[in-house]
C-alpha positions in Angstrom: 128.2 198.5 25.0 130.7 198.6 22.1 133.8 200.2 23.6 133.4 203.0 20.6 131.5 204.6 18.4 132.2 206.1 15.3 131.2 208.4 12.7 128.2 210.2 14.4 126.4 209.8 17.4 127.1 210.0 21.1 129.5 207.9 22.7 131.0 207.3 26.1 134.7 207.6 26.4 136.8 206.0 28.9 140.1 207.6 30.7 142.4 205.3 32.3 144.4 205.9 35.6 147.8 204.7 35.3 150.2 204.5 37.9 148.4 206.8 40.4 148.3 209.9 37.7 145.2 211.9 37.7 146.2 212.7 33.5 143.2 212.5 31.2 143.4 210.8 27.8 140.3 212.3 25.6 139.4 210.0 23.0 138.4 213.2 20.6 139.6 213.8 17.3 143.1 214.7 17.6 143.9 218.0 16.0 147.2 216.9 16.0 146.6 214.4 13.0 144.5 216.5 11.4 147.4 218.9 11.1 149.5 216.0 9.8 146.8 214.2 7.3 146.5 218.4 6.1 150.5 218.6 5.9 150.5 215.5 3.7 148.1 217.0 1.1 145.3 214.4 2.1 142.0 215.8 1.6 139.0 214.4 3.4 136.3 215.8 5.7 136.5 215.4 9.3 136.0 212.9 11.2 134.8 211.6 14.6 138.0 209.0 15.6 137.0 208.0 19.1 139.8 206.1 21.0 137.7 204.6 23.5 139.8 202.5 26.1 138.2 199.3 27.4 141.3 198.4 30.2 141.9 199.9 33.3 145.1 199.4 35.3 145.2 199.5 39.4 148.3 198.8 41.6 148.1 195.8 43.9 149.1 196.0 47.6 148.0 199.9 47.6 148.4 201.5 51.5 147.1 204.9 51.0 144.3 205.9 52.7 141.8 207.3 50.6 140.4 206.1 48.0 142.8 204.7 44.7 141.5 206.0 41.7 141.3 203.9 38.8 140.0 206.0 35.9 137.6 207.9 34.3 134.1 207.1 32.0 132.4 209.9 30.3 130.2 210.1 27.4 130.8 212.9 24.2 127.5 213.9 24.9 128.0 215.3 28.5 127.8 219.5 28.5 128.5 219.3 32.3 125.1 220.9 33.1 125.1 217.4 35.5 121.7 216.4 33.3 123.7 212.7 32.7 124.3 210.3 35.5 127.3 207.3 35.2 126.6 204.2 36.8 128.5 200.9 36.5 128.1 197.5 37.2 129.6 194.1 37.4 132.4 192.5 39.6 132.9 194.5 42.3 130.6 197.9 41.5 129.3 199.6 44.7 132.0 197.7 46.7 135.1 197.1 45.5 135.1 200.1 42.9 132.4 202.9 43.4 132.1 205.6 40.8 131.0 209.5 40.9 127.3 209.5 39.2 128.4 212.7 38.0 132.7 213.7 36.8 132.5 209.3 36.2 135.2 209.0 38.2 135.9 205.6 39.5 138.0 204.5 42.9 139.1 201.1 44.3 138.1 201.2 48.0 139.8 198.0 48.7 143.7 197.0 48.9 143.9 194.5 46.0 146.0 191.4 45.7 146.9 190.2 42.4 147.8 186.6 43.4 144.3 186.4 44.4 142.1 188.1 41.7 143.9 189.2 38.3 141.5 191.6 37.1 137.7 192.8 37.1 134.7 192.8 34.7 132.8 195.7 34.7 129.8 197.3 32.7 129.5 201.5 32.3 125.8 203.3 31.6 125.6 207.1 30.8 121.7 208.0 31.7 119.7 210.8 31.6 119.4 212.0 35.2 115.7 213.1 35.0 114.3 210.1 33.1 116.6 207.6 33.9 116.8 206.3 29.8 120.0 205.5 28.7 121.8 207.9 26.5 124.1 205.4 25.6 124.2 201.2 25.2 126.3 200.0 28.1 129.5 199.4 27.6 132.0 196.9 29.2 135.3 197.2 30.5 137.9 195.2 32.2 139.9 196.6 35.8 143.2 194.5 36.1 145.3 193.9 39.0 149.2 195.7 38.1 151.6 192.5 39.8 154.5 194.3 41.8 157.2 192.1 43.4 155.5 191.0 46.7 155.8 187.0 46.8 159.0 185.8 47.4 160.1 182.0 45.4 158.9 178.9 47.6 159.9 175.3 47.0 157.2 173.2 46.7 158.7 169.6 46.5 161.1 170.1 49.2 162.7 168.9 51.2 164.9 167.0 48.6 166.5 163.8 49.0 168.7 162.7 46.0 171.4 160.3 45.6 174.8 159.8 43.5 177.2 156.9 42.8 180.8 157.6 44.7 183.7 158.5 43.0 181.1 159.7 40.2 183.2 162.2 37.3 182.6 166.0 37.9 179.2 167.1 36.8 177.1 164.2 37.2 173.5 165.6 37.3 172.4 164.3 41.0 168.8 165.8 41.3 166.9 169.1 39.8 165.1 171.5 42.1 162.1 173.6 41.0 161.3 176.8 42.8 157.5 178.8 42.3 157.0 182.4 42.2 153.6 183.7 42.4 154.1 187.0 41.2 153.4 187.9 36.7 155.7 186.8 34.9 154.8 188.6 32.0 155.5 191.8 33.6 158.7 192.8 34.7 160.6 190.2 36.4 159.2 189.4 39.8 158.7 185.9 38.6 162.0 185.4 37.2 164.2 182.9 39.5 167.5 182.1 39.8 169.3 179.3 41.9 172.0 179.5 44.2 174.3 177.2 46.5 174.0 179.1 50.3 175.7 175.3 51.6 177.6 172.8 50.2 179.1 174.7 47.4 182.4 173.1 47.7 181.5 169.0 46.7 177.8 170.3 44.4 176.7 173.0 42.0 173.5 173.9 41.0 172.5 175.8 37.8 171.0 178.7 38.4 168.4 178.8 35.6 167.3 175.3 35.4 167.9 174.3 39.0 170.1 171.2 38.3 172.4 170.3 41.1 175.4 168.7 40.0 178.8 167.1 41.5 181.6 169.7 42.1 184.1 167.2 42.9 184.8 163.8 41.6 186.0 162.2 44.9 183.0 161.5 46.7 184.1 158.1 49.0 181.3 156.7 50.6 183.1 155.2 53.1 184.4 158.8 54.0 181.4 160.4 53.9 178.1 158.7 53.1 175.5 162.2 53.2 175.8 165.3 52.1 173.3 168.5 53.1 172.8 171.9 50.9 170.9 174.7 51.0 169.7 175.8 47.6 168.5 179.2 47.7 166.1 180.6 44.7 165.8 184.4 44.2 163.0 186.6 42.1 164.1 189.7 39.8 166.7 187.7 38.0 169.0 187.9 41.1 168.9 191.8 40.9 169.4 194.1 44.3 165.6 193.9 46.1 164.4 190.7 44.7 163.3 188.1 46.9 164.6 185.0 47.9 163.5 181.3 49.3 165.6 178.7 50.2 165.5 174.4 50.7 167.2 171.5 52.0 168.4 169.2 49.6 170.0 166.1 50.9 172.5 164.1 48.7 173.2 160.6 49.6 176.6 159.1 48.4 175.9 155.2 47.3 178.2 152.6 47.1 180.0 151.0 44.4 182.7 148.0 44.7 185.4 150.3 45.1 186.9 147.9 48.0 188.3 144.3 48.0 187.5 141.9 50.8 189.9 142.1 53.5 191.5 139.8 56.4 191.6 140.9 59.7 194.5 138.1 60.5 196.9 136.4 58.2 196.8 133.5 60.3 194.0 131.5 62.7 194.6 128.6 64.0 191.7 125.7 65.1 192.0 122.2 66.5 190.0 119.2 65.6 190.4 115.4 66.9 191.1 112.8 64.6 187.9 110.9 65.3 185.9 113.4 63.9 184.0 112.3 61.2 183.6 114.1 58.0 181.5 117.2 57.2 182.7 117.9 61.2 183.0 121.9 61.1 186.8 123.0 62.0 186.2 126.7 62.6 185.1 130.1 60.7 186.8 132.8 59.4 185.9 135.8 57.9 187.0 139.0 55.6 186.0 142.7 55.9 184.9 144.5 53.1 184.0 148.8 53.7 181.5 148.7 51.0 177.7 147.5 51.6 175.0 145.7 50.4 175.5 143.1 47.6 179.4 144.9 47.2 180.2 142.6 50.7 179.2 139.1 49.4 182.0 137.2 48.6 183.3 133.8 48.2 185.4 131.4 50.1 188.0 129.5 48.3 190.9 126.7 49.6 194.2 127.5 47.1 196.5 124.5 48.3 196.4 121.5 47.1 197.0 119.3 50.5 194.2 121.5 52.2 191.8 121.5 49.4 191.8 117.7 49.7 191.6 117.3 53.3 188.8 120.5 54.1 186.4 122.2 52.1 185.1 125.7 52.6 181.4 127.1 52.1 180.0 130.5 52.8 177.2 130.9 55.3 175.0 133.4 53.2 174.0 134.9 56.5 177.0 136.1 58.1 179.0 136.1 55.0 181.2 133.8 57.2 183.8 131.3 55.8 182.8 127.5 57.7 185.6 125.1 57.0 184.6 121.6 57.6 187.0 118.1 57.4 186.3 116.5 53.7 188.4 113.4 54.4 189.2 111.9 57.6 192.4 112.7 59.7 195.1 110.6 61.0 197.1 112.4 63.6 199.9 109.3 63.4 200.1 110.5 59.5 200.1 114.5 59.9 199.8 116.7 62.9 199.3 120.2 61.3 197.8 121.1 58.1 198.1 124.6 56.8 195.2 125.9 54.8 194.9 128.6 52.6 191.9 130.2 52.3 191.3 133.1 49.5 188.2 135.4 50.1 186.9 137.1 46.8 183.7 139.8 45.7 181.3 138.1 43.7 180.0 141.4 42.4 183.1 143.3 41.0 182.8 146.5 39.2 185.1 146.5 36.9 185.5 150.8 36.6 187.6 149.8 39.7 189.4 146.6 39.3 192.7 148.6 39.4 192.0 149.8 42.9 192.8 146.6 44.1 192.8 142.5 43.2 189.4 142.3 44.9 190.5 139.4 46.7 192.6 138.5 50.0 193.8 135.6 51.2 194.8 134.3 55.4 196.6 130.7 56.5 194.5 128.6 58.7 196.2 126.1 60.4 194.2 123.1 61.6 195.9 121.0 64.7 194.8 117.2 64.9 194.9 115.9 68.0 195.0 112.1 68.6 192.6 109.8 69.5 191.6 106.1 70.1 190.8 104.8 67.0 189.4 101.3 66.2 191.8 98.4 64.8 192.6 98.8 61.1 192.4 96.0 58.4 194.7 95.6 55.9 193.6 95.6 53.5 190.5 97.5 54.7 188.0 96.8 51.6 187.9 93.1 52.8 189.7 89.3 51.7 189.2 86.8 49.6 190.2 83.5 50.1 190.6 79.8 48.6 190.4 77.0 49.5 189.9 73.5 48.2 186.3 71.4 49.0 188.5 68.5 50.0 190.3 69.8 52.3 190.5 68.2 55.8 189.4 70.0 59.2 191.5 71.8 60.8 193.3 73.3 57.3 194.7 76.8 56.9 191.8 78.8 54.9 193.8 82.0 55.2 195.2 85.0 57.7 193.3 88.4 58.3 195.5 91.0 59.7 194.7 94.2 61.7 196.7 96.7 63.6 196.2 99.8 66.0 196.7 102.8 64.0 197.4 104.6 67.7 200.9 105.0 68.5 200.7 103.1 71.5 199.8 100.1 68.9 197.4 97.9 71.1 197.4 94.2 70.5 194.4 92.6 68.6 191.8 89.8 68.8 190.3 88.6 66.6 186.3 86.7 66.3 184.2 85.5 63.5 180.4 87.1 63.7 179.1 83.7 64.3 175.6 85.4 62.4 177.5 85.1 59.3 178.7 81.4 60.0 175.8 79.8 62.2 177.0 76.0 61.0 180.6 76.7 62.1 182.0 76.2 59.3 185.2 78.4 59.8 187.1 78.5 62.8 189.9 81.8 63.4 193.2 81.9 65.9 192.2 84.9 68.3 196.1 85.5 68.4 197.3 85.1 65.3 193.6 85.8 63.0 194.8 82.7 61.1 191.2 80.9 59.7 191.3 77.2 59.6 188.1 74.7 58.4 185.9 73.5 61.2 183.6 71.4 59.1 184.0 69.2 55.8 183.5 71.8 52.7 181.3 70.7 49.5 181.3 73.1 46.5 178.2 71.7 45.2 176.5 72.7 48.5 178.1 76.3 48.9 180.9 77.2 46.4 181.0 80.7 48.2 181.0 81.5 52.1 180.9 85.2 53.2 182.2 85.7 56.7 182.4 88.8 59.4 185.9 89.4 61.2 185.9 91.3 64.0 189.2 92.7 65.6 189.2 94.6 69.1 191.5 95.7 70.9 192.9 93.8 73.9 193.2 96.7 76.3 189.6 98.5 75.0 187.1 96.7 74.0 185.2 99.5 73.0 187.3 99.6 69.8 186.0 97.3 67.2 186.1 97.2 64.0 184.8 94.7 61.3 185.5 93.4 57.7 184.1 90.6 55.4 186.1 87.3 54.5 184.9 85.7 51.0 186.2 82.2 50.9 186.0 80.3 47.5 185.7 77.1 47.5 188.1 75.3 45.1 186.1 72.4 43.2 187.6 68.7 43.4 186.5 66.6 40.3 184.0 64.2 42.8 181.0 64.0 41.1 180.7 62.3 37.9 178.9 63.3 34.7 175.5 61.9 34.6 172.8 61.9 31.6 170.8 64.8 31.5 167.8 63.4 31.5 166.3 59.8 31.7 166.0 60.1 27.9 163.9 58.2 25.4 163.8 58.3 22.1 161.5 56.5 19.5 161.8 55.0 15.6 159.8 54.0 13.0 159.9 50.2 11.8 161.4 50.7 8.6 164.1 52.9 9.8 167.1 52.5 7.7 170.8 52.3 9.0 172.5 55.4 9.8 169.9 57.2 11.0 170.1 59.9 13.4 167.7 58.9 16.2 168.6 61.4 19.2 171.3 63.0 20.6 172.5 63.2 24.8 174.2 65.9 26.6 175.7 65.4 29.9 175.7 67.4 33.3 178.3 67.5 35.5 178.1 69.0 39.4 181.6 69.5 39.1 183.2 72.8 38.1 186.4 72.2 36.8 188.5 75.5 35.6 189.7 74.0 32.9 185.8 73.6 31.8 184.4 70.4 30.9 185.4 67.7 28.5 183.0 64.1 28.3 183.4 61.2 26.6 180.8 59.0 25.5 181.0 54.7 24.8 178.6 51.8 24.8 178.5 50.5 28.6 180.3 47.3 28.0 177.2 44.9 28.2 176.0 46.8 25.2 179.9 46.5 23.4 178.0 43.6 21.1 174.8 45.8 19.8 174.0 44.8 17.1 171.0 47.2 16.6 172.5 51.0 17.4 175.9 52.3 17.8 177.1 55.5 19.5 178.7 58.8 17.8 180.7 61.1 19.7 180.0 64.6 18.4 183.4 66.1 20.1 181.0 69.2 21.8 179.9 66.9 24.6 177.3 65.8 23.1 177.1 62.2 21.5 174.4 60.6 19.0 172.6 57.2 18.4 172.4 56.1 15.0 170.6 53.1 13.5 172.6 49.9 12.5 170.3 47.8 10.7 167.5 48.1 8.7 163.9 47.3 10.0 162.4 47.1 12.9 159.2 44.9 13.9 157.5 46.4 17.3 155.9 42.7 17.3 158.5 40.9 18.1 160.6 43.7 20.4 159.3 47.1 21.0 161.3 48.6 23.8 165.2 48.6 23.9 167.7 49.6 26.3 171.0 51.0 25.4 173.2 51.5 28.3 175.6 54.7 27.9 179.2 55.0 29.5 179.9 58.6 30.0 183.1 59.5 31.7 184.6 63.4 32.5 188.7 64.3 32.2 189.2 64.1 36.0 191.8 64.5 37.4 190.4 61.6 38.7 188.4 60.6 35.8 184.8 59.6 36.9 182.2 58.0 35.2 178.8 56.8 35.2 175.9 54.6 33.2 172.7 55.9 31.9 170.3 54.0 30.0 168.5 55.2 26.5 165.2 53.6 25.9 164.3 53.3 22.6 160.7 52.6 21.5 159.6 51.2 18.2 156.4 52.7 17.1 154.0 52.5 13.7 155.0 55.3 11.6 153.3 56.8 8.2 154.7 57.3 5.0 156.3 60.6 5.8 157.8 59.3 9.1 155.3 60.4 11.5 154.8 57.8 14.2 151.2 56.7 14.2 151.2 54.1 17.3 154.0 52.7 19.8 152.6 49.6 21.9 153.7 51.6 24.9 149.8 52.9 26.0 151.2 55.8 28.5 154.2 56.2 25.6 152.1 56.7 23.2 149.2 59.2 24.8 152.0 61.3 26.0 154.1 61.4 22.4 150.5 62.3 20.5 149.6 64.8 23.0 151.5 67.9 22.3 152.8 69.5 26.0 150.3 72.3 25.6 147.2 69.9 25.2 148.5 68.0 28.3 148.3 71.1 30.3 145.2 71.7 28.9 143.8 68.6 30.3 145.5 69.1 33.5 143.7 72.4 34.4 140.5 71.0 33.3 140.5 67.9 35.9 141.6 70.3 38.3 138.9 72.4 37.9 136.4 69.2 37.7 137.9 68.6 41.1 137.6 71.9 42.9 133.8 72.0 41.7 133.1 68.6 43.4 135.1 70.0 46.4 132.9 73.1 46.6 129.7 70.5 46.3 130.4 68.1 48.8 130.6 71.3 51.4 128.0 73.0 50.5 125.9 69.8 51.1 127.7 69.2 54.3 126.7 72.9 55.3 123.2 72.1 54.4 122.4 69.1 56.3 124.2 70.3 59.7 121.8 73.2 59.5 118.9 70.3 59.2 120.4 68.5 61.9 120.2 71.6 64.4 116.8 72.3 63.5 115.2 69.1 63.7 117.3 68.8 67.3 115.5 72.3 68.4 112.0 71.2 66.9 112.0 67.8 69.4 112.0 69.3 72.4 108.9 69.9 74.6 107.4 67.3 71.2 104.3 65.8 73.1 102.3 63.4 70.6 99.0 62.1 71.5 97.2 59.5 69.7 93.5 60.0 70.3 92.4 60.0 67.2 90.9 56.7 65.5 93.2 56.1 62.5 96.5 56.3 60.7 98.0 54.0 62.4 101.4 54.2 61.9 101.0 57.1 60.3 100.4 59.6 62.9 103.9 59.2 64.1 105.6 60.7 61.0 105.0 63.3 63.1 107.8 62.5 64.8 111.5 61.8 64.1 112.1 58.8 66.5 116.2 58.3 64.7 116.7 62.5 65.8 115.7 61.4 69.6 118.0 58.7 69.0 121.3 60.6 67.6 120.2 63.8 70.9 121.0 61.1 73.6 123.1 58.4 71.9 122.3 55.8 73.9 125.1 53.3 73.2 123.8 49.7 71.6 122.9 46.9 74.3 124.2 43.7 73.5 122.6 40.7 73.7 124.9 39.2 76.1 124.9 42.3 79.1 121.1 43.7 78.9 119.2 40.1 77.3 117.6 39.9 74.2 117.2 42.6 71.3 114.1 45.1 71.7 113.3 44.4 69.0 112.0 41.4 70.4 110.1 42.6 73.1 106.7 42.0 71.2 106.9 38.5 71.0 108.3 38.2 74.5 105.5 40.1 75.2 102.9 37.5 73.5 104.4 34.8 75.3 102.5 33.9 78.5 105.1 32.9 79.9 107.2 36.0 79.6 109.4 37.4 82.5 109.4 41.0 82.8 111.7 41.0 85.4 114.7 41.3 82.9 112.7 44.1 81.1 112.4 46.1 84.1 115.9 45.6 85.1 117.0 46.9 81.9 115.0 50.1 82.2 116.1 50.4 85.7 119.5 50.3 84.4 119.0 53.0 81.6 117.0 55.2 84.0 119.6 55.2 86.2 122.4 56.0 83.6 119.7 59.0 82.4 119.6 60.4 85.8 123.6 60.6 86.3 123.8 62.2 83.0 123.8 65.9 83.5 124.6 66.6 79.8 120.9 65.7 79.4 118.3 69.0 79.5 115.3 68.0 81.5 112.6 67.8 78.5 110.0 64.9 78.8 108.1 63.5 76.1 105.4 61.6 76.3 103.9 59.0 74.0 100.1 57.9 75.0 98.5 54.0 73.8 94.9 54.3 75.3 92.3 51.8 75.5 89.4 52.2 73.7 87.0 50.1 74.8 84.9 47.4 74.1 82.7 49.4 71.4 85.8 50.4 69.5 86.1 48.9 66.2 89.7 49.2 66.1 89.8 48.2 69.9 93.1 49.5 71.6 96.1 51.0 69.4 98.8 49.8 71.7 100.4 46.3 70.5 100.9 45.5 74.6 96.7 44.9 74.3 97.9 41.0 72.7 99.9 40.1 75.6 96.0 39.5 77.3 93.3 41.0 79.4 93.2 44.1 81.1 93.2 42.8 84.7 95.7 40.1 84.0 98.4 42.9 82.7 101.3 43.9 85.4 102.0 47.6 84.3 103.9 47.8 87.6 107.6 47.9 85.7 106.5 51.5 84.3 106.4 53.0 88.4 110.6 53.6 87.9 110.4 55.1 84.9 110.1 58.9 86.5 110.2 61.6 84.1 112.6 60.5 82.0 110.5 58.4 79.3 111.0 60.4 76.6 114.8 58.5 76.6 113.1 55.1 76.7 110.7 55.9 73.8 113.9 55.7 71.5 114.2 52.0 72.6 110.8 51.0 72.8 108.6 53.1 70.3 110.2 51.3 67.6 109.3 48.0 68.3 106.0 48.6 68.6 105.8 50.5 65.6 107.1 47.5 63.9 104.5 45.0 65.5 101.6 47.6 64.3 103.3 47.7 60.9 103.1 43.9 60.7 
């Protein structure tokens, strides 16, 4: 329903209850403007202003105990005959709010809380009370809640914990604390807050509109003090008399800067440490206080002196921000008994708003005591000797001296000994006493021209105290070697060489080392003084050249010559020795190139060029290894043969009952293999008779005698019965008879010797079963006579 109506028409008008007064504002025409628009000579008919209000206004938190009216609805059209009923609607209607169907008169039944619910939408109906049709369209309208002061400021982030650098200037913001008020703050001021300090107001401040706590004071020491608790107290209606009030904790924690150098607790500590202990050997540990924390306490550990920064060296265990002082070079107590070290301690992390509190640095003496010990023998010098001494010298000569001493004050006496691992031949003998090395053995520089020895020293009251050092003896060389040609050297030239002709040039070698260096001369060897074909030049370098003294040369008459060389060295004494040049002459071509020398070997070996030789070399090697490889693969081959044919004759049983082949049938079997299984040693003809071999013909002979056949079989037998390398296998070769209707009559030569009843078989009863050895004898022959 529009809240008015004008110019004509019924419409509903709407009185408001403010503040609990029952007062009623008409929305009629006010005569009261009329009389004014009249007074001001404005001429206009009359009209129908209706000043409908839309807003009610109730009082939160209401105690009474009736009902609180809220206002008033009523429509221009009411005569208050009671014909028109007013209902409303909405949020609230018939509960909240109720309404009288007849004055329109409307009440809140409820106590209303603002913070809760703000306001109410409502709709108002003026209807005839008989028919029920409204009079008017409906019209809508608002209730709101009127805020008074009842909700006191609440924090409602707290408790607060803030923090703030120490000795931080006056008024450095710390933290900012909010505080919430429920109540409207667009009426009056129950929602406006202001801050207070109830605790702590002496070191912070806090500003009372924003809520920003600041420091009061710019002493704040950390180390004094490290926490700090207020009470911040907020307050509705702008701090005026019967506003409320909340109140928080805020806790302020003081942080710490560097404000605070590292400090000693003693100017002095004192440690003891032997003189044996070996270096890195911790002395002892000191450390400095610092009152701030954190990173503000690490610090570093320096040595200041000179003496003690040589001697020691200090490190800081990150842990325990500890100074460890440990022995850099080793101690001698006989040297210096006390050493006095100054160590500084400073912050690494230095702030430097505060360098003028203080240096930021201490420093403390610690005095280290060495205490003696038993220390090994000392050479002198320690880093080793090195001595001279000349190859020929004789056994028994002085080499040298090594010395050692007890650095102890009670100053031991020595021994000395040569590490015979560094001198297993003995060369070198030393005085126990004294340490005086003398030669034990004839020296050669060519040999050795160096000798590295071991010394040891002990001492004579402890052997446990040894110490070593290393002798290096040079040996001193003695001009007793003399030069000697390089090589065996040969040289070649062409028949028509002409006179003065460079052929080849020597050097010389020389085992010798003389330290003056070398110096050689070079001469014809005296049988050669009368040459008539070459002649020596002595280059000056030690090096000498042959030259040509004649023209022509003819390799028919003389193709080889031998020029002996005398080469002799500058001593002291001056040696010397003969070496031989052989000098081909070879064909040569027009350009000089030698063609052919008669030497054959000369020759092949001066065509082929050194790389062609090799050449040939690794082919004939190769050529060899292949025939290597052949030979034992074939070797391989026929010792696998040999094993099989020895398993395939055992348990070989042959018969010969079949009417032909002859000698054919006993390819079948490899008489030689039976031979080479038992190696039955050859008879000779003078200890077992004649060959058997000829047994046929003995056999033929009527005459034979059998008795030196069956000796010999005896014999064997027996020697086949004693053998026990032997395996028991038999086999057996059969030569049946036939018959008389056989065309081929009997296979077995023995049917020549004569008849069957006049043939004595009786030999064959001390054979046993041990034929198969005799068959290697005896098969043969027969074979043979069937051959034949």
């Amino acid at each position: 329903m529009a809240p008015t109506q004008v110019l004509g028409g019924p419409f509903l008008l709407l009185f408001l209850g403010v503040l609990h007064c029952g007062c009623e504002l008409s929305a009629r025409t006010s005569s009261t403007a009329d009389e004014k628009a009249n007074a001001e000579g404005i001429s206009h008919g009359r009209v129908r202003r209706g000043w409908v209000w839309n807003q009610f206004f109730v009082v939160e938190e209401y105690t009474g105990t009736e009902p609180l009216y809220v206002g008033k609805i009523h429509s221009d059209s009411d005569e208050g005959d009671g014909s028109i009923k007013y209902t409303i609607s909405g949020e609230g209607a018939g509960t909240i709010f109720i309404i009288d169907e007849i004055t329109g008169d409307i009440h809140a039944t409820e106590r209303l809380d603002r913070e809760e619910k703000t306001y109410y939408t409502l709709r108002a109906q003026a209807r005839d009370r008989l028919t029920d049709r409204p009079l008017e369209p409906e019209s809508e309208f608002v209730i709101k809640v009127q805020d008074i002061n009842d909700s006191e400021p609440k924090f409602l982030e707290g408790p607060y914990i803030g923090s703030v650098p120490e000795l931080s200037p006056i008024g450095t913001s710390v933290m900012k604390v909010t505080a919430s008020d429920a109540d409207d703050p667009t009426y009056g001021s129950s929602a406006r807050v202001v801050y207070s300090v109830l605790d702590g107001e002496k070191f912070f401040t806090v500003d009372s509109q924003t809520g920003v706590i600041r420091t009061a004071v710019a002493d704040l020491d950390r180390e004094t003090q490290d926490r700090y608790e207020l009470v911040i107290k907020a307050t509705d209606m702008a701090g005026q008399m019967g506003g409320l009030s909340g109140s928080t904790t805020v806790t302020i924690v003081i942080t710490d800067v560097n404000d605070n150098p590292p400090r000693f607790p003693q100017k002095m500590y004192q440690f003891s440490v032997s003189e044996s202990a070996a270096v890195g050997t911790p002395v002892g540990r000191v450390m400095a206080t610092d009152a701030d924390m954190g990173e503000n306490t690490d610090m570093t550990y320096l040595i200041r002196d000179e003496e003690g920064g040589e001697l020691f060296r200090v490190a800081t265990d990150g842990e325990t921000q500890e100074a460890v002082i440990t022995i850099q070079k080793p101690l001698d107590y006989e040297s210096k008994r006390t050493h006095n070290v100054v160590v500084e301690a400073i912050n690494k992390h230095v702030d430097p708003r505060f360098v003028d509190l203080g240096s930021f640095r201490d420093q403390t003496i610690v005095r280290v005591s060495v205490s003696d010990a038993d220390e090994p023998p000392l050479f002198r010098p320690p880093e080793g000797a090195v001595m001279e001494v000349q190859e020929d010298a004789r056994v028994g000569a002085l080499v040298g001296i090594v010395t050692a001493v007890d650095p102890d004050m009670e100053n031991a006496p020595i021994r000395y000994a040569i590490d015979r691992v560094t001198d297993q031949e003995k060369i070198f003998n030393i005085d126990t006493v004294t340490g005086a090395i003398t030669l034990g053995k004839i020296l050669d520089r060519e040999t050795a021209g160096w000798h590295n020895i071991t010394v040891t020293a002990v001492e004579a009251d402890n052997l446990s105290q040894v110490s070593q050092t290393s002798v290096s003896i040079r040996i001193l060389d003695v001009n007793d070697n003399p030069p000697e040609l390089a090589t065996p050297y040969e040289a070649s030239i062409c028949e028509d060489a002409k006179p003065g002709q460079l052929i080849h040039t020597i050097s010389v070698v020389d085992r010798d080392e003389p330290q003056s260096g070398h110096r050689f001369y070079f001469t014809l060897a005296p049988e050669a003084a009368n040459n008539r074909h070459f002649t020596l030049w002595d280059v000056k370098d030690n090096t000498a050249g042959i030259r040509t003294q004649r023209a022509g040369f003819n390799r028919q008459e003389q193709n080889v010559y031998l020029l002996p060389i005398l080469v002799v060295d500058s001593g002291p004494p001056a040696l010397s020795s003969t070496g031989t040049l052989t000098i081909h002459v070879c064909g040569c071509d027009a350009d000089g190139a030698i063609q052919s020398c008669n030497a054959t070997a000369y020759a092949v070996s001066a065509a082929l060029s050194p790389g062609a030789l090799i050449a040939l070399l690794v082919c004939l090697l190769i050529l060899i290894v292949l025939v290597l490889l052949i030979l034992t693969l074939k070797r391989q081959r026929k010792g696998q043969r040999m094993s099989e044919d020895e398993e395939d004759m055992r348990d070989n049983v042959i018969k010969y009952n079949d009417e032909g082949g002859g000698e054919q049938d006993t390819q079948a079997y490899d008489m030689s293999a039976l031979r080479s299984l038992y190696d039955f040693p050859e008879v000779k003809a003078s200890e077992s008779g004649p060959d058997l071999r000829s047994l046929p013909q003995w056999i033929q002979s009527g005459s034979a005698d059998f008795s030196l056949f069956r000796g010999y079989i005896r014999k064997k037998v027996e020697q086949a019965d004693g053998d026990l390398s032997v395996p028991p296998y038999d086999s057996f070769q059969t030569y049946a008879f036939e018959g008389s209707s056989s065309p081929a009559l009997s296979l077995s030569s023995i049917h020549t010797l004569s008849t069957a009843s006049e043939q004595d078989f009786s030999y064959l009863s001390d054979w046993g079963p041990r034929f198969r050895q005799l068959a290697g004898f005896y098969a043969p022959a027969h074979s043979e006579e069937e051959g034949s």
